[in-house]
Structures are given as structure tokens and as C-alpha cells.
C-alpha positions as CSV (number, residue, x, y, z in Angstrom):
1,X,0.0,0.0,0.0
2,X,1.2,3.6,-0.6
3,X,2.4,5.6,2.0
4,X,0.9,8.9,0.7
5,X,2.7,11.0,3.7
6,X,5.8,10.1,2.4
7,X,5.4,11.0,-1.1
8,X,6.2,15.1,-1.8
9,X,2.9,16.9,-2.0
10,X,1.9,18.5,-5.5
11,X,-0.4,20.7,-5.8
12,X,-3.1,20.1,-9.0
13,X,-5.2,23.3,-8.4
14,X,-6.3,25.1,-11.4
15,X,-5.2,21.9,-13.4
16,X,-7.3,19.9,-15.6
17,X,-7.9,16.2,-14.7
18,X,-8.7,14.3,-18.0
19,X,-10.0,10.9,-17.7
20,X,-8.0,8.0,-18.8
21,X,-10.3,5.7,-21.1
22,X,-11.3,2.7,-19.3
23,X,-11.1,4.1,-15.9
24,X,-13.5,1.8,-14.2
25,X,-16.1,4.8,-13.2
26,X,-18.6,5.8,-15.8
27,X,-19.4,8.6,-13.9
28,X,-16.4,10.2,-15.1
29,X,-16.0,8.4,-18.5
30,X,-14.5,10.9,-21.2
31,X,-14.6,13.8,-18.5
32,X,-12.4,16.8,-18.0
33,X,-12.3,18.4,-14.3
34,X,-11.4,21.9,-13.0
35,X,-9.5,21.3,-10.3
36,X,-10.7,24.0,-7.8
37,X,-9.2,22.8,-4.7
38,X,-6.6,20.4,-3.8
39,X,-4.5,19.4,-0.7
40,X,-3.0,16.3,1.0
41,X,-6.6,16.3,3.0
42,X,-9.0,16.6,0.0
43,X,-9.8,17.7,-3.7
44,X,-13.0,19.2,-4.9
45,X,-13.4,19.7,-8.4
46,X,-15.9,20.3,-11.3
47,X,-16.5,18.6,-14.7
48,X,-16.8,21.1,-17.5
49,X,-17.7,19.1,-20.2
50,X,-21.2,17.2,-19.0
51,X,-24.0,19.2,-19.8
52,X,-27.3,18.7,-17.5
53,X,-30.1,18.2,-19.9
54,X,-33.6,19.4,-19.5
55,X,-32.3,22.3,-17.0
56,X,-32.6,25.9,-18.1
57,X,-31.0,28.8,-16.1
58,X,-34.1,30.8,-16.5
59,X,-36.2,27.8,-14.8
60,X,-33.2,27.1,-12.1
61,X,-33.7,31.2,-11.4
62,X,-37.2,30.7,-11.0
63,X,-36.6,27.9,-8.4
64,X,-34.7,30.2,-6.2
65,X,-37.2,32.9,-6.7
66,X,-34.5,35.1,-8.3
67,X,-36.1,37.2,-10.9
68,X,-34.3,38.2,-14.0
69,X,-34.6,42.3,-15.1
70,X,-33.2,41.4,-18.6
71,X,-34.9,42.4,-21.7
72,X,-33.8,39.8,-23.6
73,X,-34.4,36.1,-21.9
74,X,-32.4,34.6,-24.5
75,X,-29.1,36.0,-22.3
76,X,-30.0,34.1,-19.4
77,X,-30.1,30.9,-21.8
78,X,-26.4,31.3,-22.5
79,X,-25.3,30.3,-18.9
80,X,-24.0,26.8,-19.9
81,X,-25.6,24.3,-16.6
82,X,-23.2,21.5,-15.9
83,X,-23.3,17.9,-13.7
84,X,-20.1,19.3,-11.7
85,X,-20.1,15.8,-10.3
86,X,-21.7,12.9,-8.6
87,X,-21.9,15.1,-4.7
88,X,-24.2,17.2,-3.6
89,X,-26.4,17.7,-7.1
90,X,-28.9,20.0,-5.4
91,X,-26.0,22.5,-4.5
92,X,-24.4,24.8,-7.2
93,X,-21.4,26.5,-8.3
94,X,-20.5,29.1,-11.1
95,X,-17.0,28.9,-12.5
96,X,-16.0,32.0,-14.2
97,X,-12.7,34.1,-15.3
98,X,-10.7,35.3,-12.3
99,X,-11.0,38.9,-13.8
100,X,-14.6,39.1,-13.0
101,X,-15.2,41.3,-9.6
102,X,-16.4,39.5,-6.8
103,X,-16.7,39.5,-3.5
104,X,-14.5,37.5,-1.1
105,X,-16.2,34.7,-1.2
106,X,-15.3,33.7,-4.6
107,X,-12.3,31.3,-4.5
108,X,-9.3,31.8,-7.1
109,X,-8.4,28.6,-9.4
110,X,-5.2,29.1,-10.2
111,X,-4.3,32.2,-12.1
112,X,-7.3,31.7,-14.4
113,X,-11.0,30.8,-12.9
114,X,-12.5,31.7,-9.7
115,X,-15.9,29.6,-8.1
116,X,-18.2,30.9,-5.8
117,X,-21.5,29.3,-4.5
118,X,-23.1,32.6,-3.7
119,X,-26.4,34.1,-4.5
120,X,-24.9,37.0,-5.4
121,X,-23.6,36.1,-9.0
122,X,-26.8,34.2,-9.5
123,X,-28.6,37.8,-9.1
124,X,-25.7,39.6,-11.6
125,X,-26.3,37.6,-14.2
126,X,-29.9,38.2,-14.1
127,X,-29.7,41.2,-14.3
128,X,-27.5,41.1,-16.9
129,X,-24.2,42.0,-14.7
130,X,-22.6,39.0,-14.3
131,X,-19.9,37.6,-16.0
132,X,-20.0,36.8,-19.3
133,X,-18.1,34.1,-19.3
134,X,-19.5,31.5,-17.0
135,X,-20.6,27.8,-16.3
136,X,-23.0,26.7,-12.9
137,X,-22.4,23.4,-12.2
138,X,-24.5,21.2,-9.7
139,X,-22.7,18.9,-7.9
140,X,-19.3,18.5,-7.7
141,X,-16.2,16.0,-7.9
142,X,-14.5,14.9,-4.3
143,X,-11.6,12.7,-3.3
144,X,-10.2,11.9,0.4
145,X,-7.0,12.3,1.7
146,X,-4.9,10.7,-0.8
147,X,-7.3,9.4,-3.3
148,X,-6.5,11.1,-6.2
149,X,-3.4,10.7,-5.8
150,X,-3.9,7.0,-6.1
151,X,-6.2,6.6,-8.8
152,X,-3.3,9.2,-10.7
153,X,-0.8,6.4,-10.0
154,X,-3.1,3.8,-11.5
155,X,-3.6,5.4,-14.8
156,X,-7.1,6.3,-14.1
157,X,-6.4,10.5,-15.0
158,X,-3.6,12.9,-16.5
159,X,-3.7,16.2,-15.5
160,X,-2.5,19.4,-17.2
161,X,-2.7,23.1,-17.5
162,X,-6.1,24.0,-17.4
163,X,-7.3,26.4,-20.0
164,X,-9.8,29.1,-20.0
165,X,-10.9,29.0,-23.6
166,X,-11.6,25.0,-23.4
167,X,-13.4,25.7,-20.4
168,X,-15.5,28.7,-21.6
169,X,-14.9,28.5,-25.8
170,X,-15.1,24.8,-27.2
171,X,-17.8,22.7,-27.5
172,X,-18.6,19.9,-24.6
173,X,-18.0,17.4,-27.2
174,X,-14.6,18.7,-28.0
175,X,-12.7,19.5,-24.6
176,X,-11.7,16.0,-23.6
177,X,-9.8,15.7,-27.0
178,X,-8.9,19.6,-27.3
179,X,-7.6,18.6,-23.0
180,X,-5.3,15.7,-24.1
181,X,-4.0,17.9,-26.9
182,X,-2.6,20.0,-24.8
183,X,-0.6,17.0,-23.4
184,X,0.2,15.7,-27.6
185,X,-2.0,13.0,-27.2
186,X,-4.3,11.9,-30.0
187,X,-7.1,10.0,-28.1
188,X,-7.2,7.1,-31.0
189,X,-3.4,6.5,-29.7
190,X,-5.2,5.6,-25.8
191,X,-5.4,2.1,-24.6
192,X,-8.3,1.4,-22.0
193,X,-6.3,-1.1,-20.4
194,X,-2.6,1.7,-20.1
195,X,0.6,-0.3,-18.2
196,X,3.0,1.1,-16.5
197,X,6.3,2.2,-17.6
């Protein structure tokens, strides 16, 4: 068994985590994860690239009794609603570009994204304030002391730099591909079953 104390600490926040094919989980099959938060105690991250389906923003506003002041509805429909992961699908986060001005409670990812889980941004993007780059995800992705870290070692994820324009540009069907590019790997070269070197 590994002795994860031992082993010198990296930290993976604001790096992507690109599932491996044949990973065991289908959960996380062809996914690509925001890492927002990672230490030797625990990771919390969000998948950018599984769209929820049959979820509007306009109807999630509703839900929360926040009411939107925008002339054009069609605004609010550009707010991209993700499955962040497989915890906690009733709560919600909104990832968005670290330039946009919050409040203290929005957590920086790395030099690129911050996340917040406030109202707050909810209300700014009704009213047509908020970012204008941005994703809410519901749910997110959560590993124990040393978990990641273990499913890393068995081929299960490669991480690399994350990228605001995969995150906010490309197409959901295009990130896991455009993610291992970033690596130079072609995804037809991937064996579901990879060794070890």
C-alpha cells in the first residue's frame, strides 16, 4: 500500500484532470475536471464538459425565486448548466474568469478561474451584470486524503494546465480531446487497459 505522507505533495489546483479511457467509473468516463481545490486532505473539483439536460437557467432562477430584469431572456439561456459531479447535485457552483469582480467569497483557481456558490452572482447575471463568461455546475467531484493521488498512480487521470478557452470556448464534445492535446496526445493512440512504464 502507498504511504501517501511520504510522497512530496503536488499541488493540481487550477489543473485539468482528463479521464484516462477505461477508468472503471462511468461517472467520469470521457470527462475533463477543473480542479478548484486540492490538498493532502482533499480535492474538490468540477466537470466542464457534461452538460445537464432538460435544465434551463431561467427555470433554475425561478426555483430560487431570483427574478431576472433582462430584456432579452435569451441572455439568461447562454449560462451553460453542468453535472459538476456525482456530490451534492442540489447545490451549485458558477466557474467563471478570475478577472470578474467579486466579493470575497469567490475562491481563485489558479491564475485563471475563480468559483463561488453565492447568490450574489446568480442575481448579476440576471440582471444582466454578471460575467459573461461562465458555467454553474450542480454537484461536484471529491476525493479523500490521498485518493487522487492513487487513482493518478493507477492510470485512471492525466492532469494538465487548465485552460480558460476549453473551459468557456469549445464545444462539450470537443474538450476532452482539445484537454489531451494540450498533453500531444491523440485520443485514438489511448489504450483502456494503459501499463506502466
Amino acid at each position: 500500500m502507498l504511504q501517501h505522507s511520504n510522497l512530496e505533495f503536488m499541488d493540481l489546483t487550477g489543473q485539468f484532470l482528463v479521464a484516462m479511457p477505461g477508468m472503471g467509473d462511468k461517472r467520469f468516463e470521457k470527462s475533463v475536471i477543473l480542479l478548484c481545490a486540492h490538498s493532502r486532505d482533499s480535492t474538490l473539483g468540477l466537470i466542464v464538459n457534461q452538460p445537464a439536460v432538460d435544465l434551463s437557467f431561467d427555470a433554475l432562477l425561478q426555483q430560487i425565486e431570483i427574478t431576472s430584469i433582462q430584456e432579452n431572456p435569451g441572455d439568461l439561456a447562454k449560462t451553460p448548466i453542468h453535472i459538476g459531479g456525482p456530490v451534492y447535485h442540489g447545490r451549485g457552483a458558477v466557474l467563471l474568469p478570475s478577472d470578474y469582480n467579486q466579493n470575497d467569497s469567490t475562491l481563485s483557481v489558479g491564475a485563471d478561474f475563480g468559483m463561488t456558490a453565492t447568490r450574489d452572482v446568480l442575481e448579476d447575471i440576471a440582471n444582466g451584470c454578471g460575467p459573461e463568461k461562465r458555467i454553474l455546475c450542480l454537484g461536484y467531484a471529491g476525493w479523500g486524503a490521498g485518493q487522487l493521488e492513487d487513482e493518478i498512480g493507477r492510470n485512471g487521470w492525466l492532469t494538465t494546465e487548465a485552460s480558460a478557452d476549453i473551459v468557456f470556448e469549445a464545444p462539450n464534445d470537443t474538450k476532452w480531446e482539445a484537454a489531451l492535446a494540450t498533453l500531444g496526445i491523440d485520443p485514438l493512440t489511448l489504450s483502456a487497459a494503459a501499463g506502466r512504464a
